[in-house]
Residue frames as a rotation matrix with the C-alpha (Angstrom) as fourth column:
UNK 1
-0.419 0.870 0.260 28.23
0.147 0.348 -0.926 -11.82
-0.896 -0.349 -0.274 4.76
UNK 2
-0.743 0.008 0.670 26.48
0.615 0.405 0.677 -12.35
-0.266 0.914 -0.306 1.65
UNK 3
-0.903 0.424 -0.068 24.42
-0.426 -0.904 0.024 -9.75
-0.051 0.051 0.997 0.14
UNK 4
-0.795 0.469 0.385 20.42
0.507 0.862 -0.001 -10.81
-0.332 0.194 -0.923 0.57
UNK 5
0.098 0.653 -0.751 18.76
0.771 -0.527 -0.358 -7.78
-0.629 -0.543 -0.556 0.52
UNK 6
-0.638 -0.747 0.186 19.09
0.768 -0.598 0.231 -4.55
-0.062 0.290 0.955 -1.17
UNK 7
0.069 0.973 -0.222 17.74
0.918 -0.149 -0.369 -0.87
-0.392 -0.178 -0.903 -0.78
UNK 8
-0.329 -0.099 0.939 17.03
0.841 -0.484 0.243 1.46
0.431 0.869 0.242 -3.67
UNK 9
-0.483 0.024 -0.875 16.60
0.330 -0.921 -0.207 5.45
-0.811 -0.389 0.437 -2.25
UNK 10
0.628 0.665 -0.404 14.18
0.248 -0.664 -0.706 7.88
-0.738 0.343 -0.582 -3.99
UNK 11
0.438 -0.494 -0.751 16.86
-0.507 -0.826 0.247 9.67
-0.742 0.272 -0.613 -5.82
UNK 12
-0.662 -0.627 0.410 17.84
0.034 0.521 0.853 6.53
-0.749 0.579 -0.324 -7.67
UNK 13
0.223 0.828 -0.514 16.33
-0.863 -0.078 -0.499 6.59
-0.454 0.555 0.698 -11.32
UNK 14
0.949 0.144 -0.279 17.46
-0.266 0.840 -0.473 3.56
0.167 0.523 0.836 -12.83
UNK 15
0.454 -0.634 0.625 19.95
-0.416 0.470 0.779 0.68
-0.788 -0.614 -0.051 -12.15
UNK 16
-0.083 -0.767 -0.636 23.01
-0.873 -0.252 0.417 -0.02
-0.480 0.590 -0.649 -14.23
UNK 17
0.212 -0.161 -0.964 23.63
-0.491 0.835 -0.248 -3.26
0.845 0.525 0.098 -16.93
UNK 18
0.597 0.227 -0.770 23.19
0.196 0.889 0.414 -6.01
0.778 -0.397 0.487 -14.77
UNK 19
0.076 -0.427 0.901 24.11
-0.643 -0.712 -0.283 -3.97
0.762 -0.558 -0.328 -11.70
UNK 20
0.303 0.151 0.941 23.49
-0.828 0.530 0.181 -6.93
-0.472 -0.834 0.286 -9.05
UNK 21
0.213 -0.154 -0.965 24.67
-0.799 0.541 -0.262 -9.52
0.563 0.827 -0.008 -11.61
UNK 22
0.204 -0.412 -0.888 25.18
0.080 0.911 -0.404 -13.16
0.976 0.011 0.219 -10.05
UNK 23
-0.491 -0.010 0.871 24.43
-0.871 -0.020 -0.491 -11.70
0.022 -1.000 0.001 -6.04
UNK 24
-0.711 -0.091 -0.697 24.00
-0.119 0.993 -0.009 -15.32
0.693 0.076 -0.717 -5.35
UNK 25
-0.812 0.048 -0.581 22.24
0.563 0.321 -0.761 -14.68
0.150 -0.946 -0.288 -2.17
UNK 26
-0.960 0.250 -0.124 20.36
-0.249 -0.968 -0.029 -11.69
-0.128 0.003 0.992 -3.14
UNK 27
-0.452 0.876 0.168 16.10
0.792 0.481 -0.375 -12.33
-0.409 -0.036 -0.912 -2.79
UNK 28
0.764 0.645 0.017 14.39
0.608 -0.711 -0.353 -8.58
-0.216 0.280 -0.935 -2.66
UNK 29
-0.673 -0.495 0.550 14.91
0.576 -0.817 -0.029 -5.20
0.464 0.297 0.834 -3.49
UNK 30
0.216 0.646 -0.732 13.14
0.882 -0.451 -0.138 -2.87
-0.419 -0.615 -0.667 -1.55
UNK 31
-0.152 0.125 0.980 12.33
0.632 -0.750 0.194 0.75
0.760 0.650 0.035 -3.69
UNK 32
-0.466 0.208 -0.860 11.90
0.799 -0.319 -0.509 3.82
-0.380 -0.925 -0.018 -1.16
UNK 33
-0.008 0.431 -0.903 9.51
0.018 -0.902 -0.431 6.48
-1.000 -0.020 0.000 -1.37
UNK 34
-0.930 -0.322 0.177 9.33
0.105 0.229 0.968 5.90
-0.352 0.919 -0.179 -5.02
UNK 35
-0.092 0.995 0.030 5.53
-0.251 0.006 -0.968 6.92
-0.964 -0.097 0.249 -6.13
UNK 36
-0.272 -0.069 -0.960 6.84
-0.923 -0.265 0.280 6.64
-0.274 0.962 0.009 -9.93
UNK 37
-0.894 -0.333 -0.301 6.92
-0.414 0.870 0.266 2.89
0.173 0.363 -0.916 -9.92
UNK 38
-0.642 0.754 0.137 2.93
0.504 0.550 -0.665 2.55
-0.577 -0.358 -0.734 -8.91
UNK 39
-0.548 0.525 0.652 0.25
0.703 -0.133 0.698 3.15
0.453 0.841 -0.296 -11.33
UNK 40
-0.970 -0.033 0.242 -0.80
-0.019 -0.978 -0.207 6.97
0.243 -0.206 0.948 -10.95
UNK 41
-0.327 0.895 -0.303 -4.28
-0.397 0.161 0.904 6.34
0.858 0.416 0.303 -12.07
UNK 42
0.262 0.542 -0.799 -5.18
0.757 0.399 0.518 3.69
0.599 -0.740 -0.306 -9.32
UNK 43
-0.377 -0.343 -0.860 -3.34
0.883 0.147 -0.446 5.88
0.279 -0.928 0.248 -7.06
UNK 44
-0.991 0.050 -0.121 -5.36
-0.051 -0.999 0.012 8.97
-0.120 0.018 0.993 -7.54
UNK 45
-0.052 0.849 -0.526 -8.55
0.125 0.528 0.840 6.47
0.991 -0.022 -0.133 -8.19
UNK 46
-0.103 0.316 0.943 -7.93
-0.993 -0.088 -0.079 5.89
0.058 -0.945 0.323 -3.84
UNK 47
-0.788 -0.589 -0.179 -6.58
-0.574 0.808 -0.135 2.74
0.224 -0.003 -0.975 -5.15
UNK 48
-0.561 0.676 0.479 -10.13
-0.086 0.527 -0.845 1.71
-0.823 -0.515 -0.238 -5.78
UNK 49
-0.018 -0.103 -0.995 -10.01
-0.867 -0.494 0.067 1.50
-0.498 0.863 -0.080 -9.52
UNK 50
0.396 0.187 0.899 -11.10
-0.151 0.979 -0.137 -1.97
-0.906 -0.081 0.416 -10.34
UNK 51
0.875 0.265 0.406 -8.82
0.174 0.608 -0.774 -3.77
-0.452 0.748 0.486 -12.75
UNK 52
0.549 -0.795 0.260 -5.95
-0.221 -0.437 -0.872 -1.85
0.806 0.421 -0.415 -12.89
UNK 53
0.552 -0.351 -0.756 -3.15
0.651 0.748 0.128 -2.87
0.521 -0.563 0.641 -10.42
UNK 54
0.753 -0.279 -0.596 -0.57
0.559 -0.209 0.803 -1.26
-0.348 -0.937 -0.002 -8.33
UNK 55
-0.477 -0.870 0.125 2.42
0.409 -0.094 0.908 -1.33
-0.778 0.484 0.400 -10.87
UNK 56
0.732 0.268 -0.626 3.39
-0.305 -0.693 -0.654 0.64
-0.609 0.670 -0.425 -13.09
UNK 57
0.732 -0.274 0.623 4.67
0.370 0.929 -0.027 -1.67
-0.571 0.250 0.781 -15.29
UNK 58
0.630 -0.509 0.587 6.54
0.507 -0.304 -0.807 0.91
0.589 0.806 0.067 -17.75
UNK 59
0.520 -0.602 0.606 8.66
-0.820 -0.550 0.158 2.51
0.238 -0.579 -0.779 -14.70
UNK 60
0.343 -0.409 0.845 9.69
-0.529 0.659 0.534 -0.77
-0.776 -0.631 0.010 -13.30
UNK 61
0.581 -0.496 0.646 10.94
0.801 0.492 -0.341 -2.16
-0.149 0.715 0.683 -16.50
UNK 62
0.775 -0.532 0.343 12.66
0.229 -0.269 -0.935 1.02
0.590 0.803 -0.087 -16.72
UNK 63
0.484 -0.601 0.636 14.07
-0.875 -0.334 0.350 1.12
0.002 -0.726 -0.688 -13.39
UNK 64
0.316 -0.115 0.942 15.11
-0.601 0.744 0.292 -2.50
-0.734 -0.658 0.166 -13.97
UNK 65
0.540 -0.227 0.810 15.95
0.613 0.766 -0.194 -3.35
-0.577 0.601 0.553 -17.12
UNK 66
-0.545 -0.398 -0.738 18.51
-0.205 -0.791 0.577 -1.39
-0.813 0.465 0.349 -19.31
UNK 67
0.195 0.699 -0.688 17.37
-0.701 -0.391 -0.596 -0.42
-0.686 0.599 0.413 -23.22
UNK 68
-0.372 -0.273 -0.887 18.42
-0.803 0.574 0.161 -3.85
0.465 0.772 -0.433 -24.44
UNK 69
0.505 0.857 -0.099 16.10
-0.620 0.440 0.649 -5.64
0.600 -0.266 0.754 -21.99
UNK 70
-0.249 -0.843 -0.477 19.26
-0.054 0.503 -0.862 -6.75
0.967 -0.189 -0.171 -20.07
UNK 71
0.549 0.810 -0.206 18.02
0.223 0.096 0.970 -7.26
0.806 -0.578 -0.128 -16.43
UNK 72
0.422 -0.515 0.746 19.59
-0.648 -0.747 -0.149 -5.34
0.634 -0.421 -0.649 -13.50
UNK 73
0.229 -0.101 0.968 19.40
-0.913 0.322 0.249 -8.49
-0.337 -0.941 -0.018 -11.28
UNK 74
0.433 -0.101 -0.896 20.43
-0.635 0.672 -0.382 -11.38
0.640 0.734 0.227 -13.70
UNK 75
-0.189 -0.832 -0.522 21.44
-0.140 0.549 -0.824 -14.11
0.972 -0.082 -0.220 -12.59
UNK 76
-0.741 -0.190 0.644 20.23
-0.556 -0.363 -0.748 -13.60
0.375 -0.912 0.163 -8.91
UNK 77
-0.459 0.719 -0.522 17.33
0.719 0.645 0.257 -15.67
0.522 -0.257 -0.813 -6.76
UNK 78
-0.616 0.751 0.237 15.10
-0.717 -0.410 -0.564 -12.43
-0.326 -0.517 0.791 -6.71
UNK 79
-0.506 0.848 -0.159 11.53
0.805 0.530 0.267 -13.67
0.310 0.007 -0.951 -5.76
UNK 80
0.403 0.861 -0.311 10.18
0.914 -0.394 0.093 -10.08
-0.043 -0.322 -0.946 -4.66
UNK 81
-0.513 -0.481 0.711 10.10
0.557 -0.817 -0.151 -6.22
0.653 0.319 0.687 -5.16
UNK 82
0.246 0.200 -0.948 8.80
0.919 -0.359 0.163 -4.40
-0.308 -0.911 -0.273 -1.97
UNK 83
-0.640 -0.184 0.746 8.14
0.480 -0.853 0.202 -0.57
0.599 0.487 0.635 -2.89
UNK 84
-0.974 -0.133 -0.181 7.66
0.224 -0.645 -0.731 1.93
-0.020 -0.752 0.658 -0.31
UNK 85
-0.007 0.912 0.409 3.54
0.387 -0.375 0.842 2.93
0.922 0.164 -0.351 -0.01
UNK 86
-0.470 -0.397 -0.789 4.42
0.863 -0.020 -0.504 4.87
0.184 -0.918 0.352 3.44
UNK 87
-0.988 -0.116 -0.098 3.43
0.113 -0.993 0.029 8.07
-0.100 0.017 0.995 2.21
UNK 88
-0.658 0.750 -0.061 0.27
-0.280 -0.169 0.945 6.99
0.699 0.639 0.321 1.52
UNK 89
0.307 0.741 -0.598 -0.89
0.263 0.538 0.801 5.14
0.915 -0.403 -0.030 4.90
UNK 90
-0.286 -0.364 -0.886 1.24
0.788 0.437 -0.434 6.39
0.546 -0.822 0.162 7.62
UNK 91
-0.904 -0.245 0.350 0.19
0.066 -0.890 -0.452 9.50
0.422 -0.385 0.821 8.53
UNK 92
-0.250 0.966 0.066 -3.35
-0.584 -0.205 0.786 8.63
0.772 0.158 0.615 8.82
UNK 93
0.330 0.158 -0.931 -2.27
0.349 0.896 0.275 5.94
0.877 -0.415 0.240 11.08
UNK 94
-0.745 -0.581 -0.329 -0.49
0.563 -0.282 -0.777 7.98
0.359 -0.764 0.537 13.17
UNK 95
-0.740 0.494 0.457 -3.75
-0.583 -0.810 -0.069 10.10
0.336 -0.317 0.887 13.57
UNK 96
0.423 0.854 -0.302 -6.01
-0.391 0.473 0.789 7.34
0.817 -0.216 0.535 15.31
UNK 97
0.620 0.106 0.777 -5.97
-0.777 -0.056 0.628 6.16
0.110 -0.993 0.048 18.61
UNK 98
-0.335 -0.911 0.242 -3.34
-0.917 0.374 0.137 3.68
-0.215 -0.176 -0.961 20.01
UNK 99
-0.098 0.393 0.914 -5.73
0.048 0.919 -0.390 0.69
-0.994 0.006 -0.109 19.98
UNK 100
0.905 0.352 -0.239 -6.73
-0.233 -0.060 -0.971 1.66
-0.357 0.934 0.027 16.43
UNK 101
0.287 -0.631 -0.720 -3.21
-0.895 0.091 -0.437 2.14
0.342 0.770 -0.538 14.74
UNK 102
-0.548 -0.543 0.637 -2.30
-0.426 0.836 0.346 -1.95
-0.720 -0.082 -0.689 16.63
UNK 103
0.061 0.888 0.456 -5.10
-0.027 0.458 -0.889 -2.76
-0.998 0.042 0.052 14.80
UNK 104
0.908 -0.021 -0.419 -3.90
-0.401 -0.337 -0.852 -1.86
-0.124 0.941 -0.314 11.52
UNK 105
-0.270 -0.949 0.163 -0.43
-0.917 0.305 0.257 -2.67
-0.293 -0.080 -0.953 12.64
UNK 106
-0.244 0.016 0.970 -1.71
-0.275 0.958 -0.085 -6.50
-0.930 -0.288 -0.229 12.88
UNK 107
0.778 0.614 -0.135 -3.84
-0.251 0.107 -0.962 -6.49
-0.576 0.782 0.237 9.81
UNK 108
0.686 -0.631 -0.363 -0.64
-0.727 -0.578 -0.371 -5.26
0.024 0.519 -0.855 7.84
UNK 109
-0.039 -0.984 0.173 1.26
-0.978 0.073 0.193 -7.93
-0.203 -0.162 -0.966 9.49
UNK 110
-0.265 -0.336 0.904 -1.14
-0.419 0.884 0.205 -10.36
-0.868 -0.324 -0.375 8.35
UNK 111
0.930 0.344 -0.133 -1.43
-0.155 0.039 -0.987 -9.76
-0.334 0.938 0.089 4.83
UNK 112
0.555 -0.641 0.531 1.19
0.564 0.759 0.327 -11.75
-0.612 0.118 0.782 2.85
UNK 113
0.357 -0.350 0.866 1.37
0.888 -0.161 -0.431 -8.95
0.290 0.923 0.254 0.10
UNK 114
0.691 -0.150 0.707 2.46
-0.405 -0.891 0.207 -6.03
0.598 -0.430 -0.676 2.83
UNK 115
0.204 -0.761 -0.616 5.46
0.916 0.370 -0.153 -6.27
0.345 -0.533 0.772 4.83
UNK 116
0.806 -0.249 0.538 5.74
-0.518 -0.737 0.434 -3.38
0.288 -0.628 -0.723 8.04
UNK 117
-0.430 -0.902 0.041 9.59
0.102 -0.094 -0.990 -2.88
0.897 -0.422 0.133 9.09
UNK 118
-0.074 -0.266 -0.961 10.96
0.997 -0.006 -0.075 -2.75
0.014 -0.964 0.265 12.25
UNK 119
-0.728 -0.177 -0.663 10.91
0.483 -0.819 -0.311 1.27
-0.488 -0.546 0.681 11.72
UNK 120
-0.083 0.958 -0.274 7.52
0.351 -0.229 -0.908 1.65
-0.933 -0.171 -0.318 10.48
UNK 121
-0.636 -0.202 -0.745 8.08
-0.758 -0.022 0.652 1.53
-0.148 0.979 -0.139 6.70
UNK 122
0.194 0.780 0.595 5.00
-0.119 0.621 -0.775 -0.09
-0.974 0.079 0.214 5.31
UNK 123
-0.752 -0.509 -0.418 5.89
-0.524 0.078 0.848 -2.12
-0.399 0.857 -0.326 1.63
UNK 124
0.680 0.668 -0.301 3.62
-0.662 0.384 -0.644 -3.22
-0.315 0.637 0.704 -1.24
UNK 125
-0.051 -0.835 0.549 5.10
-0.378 0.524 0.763 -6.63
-0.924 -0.169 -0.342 -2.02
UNK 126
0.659 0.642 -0.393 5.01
-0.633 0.191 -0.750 -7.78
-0.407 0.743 0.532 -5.63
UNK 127
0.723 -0.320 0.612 6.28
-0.073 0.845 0.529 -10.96
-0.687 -0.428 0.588 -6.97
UNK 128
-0.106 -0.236 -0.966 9.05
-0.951 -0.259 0.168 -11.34
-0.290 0.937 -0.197 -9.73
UNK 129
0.944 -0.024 0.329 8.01
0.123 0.951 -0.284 -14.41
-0.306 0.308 0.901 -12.07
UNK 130
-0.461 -0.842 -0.280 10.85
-0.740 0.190 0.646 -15.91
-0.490 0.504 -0.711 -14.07
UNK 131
0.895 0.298 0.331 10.27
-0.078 0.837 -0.542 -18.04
-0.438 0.459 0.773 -17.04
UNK 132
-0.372 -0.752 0.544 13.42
0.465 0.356 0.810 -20.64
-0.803 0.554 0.217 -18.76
UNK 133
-0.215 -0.221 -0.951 13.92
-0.918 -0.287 0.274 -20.29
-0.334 0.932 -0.141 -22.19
UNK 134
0.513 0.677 -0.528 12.54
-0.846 0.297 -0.442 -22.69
-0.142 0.673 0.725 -24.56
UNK 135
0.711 -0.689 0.136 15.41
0.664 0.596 -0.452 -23.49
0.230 0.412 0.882 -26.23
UNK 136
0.187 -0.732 -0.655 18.95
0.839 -0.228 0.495 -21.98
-0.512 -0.641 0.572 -26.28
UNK 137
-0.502 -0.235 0.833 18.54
0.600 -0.787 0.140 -19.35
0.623 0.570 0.536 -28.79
UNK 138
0.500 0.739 0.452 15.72
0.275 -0.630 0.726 -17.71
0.821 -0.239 -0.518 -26.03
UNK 139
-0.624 -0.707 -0.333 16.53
0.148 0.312 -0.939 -16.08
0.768 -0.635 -0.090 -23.25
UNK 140
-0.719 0.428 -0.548 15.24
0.677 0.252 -0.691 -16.10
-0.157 -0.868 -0.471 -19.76
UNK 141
-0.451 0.169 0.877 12.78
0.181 -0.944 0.275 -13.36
0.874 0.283 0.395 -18.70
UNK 142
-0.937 -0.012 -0.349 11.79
0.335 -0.311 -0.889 -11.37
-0.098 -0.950 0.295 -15.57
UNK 143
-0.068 0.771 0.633 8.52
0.239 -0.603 0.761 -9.92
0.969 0.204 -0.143 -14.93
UNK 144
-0.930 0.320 -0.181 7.11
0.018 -0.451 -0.892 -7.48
-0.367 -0.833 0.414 -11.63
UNK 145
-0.171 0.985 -0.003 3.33
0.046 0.011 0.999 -8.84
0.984 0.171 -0.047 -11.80
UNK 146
-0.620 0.708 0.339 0.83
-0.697 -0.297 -0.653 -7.44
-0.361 -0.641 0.678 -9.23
UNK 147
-0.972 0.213 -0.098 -0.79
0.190 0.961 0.202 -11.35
0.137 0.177 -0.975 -9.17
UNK 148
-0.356 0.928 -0.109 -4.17
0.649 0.329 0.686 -11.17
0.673 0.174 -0.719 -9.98
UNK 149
0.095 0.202 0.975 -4.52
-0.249 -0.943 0.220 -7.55
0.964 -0.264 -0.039 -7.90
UNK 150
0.213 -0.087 -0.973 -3.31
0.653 0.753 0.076 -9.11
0.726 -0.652 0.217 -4.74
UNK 151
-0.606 -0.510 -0.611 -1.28
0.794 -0.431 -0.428 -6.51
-0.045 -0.744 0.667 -3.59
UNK 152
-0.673 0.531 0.515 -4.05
-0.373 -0.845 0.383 -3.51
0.639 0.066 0.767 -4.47
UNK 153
0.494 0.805 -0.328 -6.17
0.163 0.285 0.945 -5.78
0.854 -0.520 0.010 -2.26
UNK 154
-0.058 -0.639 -0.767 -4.10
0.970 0.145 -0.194 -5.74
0.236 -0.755 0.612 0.42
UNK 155
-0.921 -0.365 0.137 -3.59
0.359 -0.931 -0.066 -2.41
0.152 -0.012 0.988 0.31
UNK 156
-0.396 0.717 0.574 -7.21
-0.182 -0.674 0.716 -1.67
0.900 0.179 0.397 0.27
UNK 157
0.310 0.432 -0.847 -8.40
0.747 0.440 0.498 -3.80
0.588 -0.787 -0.187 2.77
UNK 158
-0.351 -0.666 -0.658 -5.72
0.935 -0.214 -0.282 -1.82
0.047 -0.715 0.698 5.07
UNK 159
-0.885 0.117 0.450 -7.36
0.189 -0.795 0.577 1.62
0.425 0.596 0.681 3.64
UNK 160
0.046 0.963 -0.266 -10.76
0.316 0.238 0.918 0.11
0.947 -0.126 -0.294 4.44
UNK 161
0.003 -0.326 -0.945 -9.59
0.924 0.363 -0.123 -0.74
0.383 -0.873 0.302 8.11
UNK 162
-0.562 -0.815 -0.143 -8.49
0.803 -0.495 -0.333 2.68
0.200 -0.301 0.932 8.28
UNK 163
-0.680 0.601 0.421 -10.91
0.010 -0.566 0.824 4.46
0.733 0.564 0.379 6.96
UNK 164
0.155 0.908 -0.390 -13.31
0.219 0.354 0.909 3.05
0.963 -0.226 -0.144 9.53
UNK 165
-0.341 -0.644 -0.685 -11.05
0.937 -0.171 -0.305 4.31
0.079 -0.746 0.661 12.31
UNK 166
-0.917 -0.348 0.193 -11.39
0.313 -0.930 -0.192 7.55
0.247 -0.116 0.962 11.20
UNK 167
-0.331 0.805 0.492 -15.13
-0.406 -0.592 0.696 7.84
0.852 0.030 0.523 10.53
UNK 168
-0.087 -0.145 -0.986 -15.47
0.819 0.552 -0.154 5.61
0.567 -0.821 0.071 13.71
UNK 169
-0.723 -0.590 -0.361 -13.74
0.657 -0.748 -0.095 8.82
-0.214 -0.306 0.928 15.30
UNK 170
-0.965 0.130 0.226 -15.47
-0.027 -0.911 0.412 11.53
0.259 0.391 0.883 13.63
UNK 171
0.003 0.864 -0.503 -18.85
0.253 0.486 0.836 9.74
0.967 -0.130 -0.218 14.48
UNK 172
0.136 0.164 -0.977 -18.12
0.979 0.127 0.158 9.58
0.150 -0.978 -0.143 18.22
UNK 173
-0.487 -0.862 0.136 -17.09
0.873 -0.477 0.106 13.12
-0.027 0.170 0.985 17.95
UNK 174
-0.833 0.444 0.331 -19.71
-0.359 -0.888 0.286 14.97
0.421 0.119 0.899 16.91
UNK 175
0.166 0.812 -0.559 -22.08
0.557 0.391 0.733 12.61
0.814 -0.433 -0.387 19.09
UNK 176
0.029 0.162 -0.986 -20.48
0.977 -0.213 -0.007 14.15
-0.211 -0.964 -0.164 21.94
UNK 177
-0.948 -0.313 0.055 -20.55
0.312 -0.950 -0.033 17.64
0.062 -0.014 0.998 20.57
UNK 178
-0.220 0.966 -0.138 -24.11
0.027 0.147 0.989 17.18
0.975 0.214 -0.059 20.32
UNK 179
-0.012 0.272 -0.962 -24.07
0.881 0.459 0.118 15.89
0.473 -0.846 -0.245 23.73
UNK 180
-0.631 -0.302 -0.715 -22.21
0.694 -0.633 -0.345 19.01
-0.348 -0.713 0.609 25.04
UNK 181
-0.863 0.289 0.415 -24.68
0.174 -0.600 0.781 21.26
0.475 0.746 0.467 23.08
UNK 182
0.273 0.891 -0.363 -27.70
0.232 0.306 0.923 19.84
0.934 -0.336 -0.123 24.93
UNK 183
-0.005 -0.165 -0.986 -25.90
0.996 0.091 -0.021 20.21
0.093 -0.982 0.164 28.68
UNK 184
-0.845 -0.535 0.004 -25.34
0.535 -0.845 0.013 23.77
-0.004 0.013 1.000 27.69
UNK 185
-0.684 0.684 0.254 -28.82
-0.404 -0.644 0.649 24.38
0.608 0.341 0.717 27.36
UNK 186
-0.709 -0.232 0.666 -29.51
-0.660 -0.114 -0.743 22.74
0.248 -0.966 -0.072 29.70
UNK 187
0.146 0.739 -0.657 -30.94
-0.673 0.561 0.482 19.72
0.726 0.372 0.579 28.74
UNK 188
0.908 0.413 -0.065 -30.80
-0.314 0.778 0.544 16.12
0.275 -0.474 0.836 30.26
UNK 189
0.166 -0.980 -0.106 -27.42
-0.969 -0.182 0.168 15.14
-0.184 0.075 -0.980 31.46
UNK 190
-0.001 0.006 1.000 -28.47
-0.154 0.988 -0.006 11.47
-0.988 -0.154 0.000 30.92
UNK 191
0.717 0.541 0.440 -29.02
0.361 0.251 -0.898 12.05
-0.596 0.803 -0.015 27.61
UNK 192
-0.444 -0.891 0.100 -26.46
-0.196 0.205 0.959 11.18
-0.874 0.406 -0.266 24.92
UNK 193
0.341 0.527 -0.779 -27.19
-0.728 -0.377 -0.573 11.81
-0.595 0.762 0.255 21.15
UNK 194
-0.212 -0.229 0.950 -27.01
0.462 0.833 0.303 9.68
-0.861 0.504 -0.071 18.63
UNK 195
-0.369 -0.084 -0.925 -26.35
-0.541 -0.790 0.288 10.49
-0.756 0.607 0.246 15.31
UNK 196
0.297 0.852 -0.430 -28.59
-0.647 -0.151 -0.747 9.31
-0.702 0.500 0.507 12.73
UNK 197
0.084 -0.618 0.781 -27.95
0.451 0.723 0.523 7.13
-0.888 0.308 0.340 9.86
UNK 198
0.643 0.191 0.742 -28.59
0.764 -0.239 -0.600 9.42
0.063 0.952 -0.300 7.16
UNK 199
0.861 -0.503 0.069 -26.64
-0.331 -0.659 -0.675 11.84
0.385 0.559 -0.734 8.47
UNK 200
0.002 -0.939 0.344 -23.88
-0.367 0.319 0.874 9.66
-0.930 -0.128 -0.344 9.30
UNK 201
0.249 -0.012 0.968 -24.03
0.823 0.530 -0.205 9.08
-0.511 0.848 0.142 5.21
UNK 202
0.910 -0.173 0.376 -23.57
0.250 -0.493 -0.833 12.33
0.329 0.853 -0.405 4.83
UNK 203
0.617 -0.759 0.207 -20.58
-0.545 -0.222 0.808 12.71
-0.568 -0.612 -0.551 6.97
UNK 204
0.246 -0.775 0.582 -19.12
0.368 0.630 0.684 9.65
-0.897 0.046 0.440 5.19
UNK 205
0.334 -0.108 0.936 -19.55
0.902 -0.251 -0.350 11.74
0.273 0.962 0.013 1.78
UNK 206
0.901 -0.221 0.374 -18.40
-0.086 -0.935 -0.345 14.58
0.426 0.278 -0.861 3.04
UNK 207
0.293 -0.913 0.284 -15.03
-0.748 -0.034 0.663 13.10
-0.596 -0.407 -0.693 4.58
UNK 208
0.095 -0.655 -0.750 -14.67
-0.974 -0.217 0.066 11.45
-0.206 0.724 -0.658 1.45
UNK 209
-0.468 0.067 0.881 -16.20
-0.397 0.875 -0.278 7.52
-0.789 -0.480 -0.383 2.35
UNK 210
0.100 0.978 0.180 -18.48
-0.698 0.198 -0.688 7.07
-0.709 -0.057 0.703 0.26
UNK 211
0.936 0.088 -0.341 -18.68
-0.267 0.809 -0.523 3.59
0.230 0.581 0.781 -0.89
UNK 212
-0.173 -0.985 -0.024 -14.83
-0.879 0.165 -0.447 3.23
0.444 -0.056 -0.894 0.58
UNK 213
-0.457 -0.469 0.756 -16.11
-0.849 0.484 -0.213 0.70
-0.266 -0.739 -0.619 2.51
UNK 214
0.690 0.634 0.350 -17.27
-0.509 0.768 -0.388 -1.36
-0.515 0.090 0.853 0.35
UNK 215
0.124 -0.782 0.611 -15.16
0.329 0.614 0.718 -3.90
-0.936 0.112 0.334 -1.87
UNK 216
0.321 0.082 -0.943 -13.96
-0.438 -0.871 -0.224 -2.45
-0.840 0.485 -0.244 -4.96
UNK 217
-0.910 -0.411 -0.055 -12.66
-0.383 0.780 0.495 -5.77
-0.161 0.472 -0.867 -6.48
């Protein structure tokens, strides 16, 4: 069976002289758990760092190209790199309610630049261009471009999505501690707090919202 596919483990740091060299059949690569290969900066921004992309363009040229610019996949019909971002969104999904995390599930499945496995590996998809050579003295070249910040959109949106889960949560939460506060003292039992809008502004700054939900592109 022809090879179409291929997955790179954490522990790998960089692929050999045209290591895949003429895999005829070969499309992605798929990077696991790999935080080196995504631009620190956005990712410590909360991946809400306008202008800067996903990639980290000087890891992935070194995880992919040797020190004569020789390309690990030559020769091959990649069209995508898919790098793990699992560590960054699943746990949070697992902490929201079943209806909530389908809800994300779907989103995820309908954003072209994400791609959720069958075992709950969530990838950042990112295209590889190829350009011919001129003439015959040039050769080809590869690039891993994050197209016009597609895939950091993606990725937020999904963030957003989340995000609103949680404070969603945390909102209904302390409405009903309120509530139970008031029965204890015997207030009204008909009577269900609501929680302000100001302080449900400061809740979102103090669990770390503020402005997340807005667009950051």
């Amino acid at each position: 069976m022809a090879l179409r596919s291929v997955t790179v483990p954490s522990t790998v740091t960089k692929l050999g002289l045209c290591a895949f060299y003429d895999c005829s059949n070969l499309s992605e690569v798929i990077f696991l758990g790999d935080k080196r290969l995504l631009n620190q900066e956005f990712v410590d921004s909360g991946f809400r760092r306008e202008g800067q992309g996903l990639l980290n363009q000087e890891a992935i040229k070194k995880m992919l190209f040797n020190g004569i610019g020789a390309f690990a996949f030559h020769a091959c019909p990649l069209t995508v790199v898919k790098i793990s971002i699992s560590w960054a969104i699943s746990e949070r999904i697992e902490r929201l309610l079943p209806e909530c995390r389908v809800s994300v599930s779907n989103m995820i499945l309908n954003l072209r630049h994400l791609d959720l496995k069958q075992d709950g590996n969530i990838l950042a998809c990112f295209p590889v261009i190829y350009t011919d050579p001129n003439d015959e003295t040039e050769d080809e070249t590869y690039e891993v471009l994050d197209t016009h910040l597609e895939t950091a959109r993606s990725l937020y949106q999904v963030l957003q999505l989340i995000a609103f889960h949680e404070l969603k949560e945390s909102s209904i939460l302390i409405e009903l501690a309120l509530w139970k506060s008031t029965l204890d003292e015997g207030g009204d039992r008909a009577c269900r707090v609501a929680i302000p809008g100001p302080a449900k502004s400061l809740l979102m700054e103090y669990c770390g919202f503020t402005g997340f939900l807005k667009p950051a592109f």
